[in-house]
C-alpha positions as CSV (number, residue, x, y, z in Angstrom):
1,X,-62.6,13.2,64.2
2,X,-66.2,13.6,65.4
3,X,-65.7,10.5,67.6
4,X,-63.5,12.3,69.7
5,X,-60.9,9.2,69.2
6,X,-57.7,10.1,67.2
7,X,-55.6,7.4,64.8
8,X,-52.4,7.7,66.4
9,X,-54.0,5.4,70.1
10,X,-50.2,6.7,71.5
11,X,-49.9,10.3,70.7
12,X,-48.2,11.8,67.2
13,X,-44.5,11.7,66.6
14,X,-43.6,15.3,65.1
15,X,-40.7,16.3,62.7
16,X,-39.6,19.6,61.8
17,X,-43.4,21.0,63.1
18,X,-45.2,18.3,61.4
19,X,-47.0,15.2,61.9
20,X,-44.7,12.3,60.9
21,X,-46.0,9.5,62.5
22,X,-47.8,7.7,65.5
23,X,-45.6,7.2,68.7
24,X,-45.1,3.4,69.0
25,X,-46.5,2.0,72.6
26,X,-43.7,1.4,75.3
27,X,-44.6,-2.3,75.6
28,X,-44.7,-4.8,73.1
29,X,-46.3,-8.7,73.1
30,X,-48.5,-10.4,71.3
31,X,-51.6,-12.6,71.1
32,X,-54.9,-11.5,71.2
33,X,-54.1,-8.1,73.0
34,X,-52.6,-6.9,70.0
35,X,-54.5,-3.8,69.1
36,X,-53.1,-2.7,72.4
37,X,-49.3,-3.0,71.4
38,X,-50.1,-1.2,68.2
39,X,-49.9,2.8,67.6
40,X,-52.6,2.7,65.2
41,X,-56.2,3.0,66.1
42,X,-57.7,1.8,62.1
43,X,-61.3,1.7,64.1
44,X,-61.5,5.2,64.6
45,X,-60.8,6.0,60.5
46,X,-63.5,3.3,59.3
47,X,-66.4,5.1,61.5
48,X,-65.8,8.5,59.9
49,X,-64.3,8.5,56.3
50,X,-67.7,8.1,54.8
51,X,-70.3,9.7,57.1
52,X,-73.3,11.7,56.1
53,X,-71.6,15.6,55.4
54,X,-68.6,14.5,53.9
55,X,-67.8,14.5,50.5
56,X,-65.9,11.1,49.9
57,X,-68.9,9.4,48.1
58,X,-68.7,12.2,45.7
59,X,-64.8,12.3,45.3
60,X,-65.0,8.1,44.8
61,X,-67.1,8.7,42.5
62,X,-65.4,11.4,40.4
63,X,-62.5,9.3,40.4
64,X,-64.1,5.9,38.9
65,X,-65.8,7.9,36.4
66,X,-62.1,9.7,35.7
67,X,-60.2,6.1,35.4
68,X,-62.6,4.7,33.1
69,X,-62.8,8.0,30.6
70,X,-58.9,7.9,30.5
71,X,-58.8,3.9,29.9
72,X,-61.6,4.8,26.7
73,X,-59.2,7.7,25.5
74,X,-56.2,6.1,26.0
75,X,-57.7,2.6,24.3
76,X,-59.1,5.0,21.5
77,X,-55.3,6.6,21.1
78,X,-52.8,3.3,21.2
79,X,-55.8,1.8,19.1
80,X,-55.0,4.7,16.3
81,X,-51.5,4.1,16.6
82,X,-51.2,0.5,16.3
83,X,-53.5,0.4,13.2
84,X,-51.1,3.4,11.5
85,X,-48.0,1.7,12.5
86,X,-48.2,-1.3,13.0
């Protein structure tokens, strides 16, 4: 991330060479501390995803404009079938 912060706020747990998931923090509690008992950092995502020089406005877009051309075909092809048979 160009923040420099990283998801996982307690390191990456690996499997077989790959990233499985975040490492969960030795302590846990609760209350209003409770971003800093959890192994997610959902902050650092949300500042990034859709910065200028990325192209997730682009591939959001693609995929709305995707969904509604198959809900027209597919309306247009149960709409043939139902008026042949019924």
């Amino acid at each position: 991330l160009t923040s420099g912060l990283t998801y996982c706020s307690h390191g990456v747990r690996m499997k077989g060479g790959q990233a499985e998931d975040c490492e969960a923090p030795m302590e846990t509690g609760e209350g209003d501390q409770g971003d800093r008992y959890s192994p997610y950092r959902p902050g650092a995502l949300a500042a990034c995803v859709c910065t200028p020089g990325t192209t997730c406005r682009s591939v959001i877009s693609k995929a709305n404009i995707a969904s509604v051309a198959g809900t027209i075909l597919l309306r247009i092809a149960l709409g043939t079938l139902l008026e042949r048979f019924g």
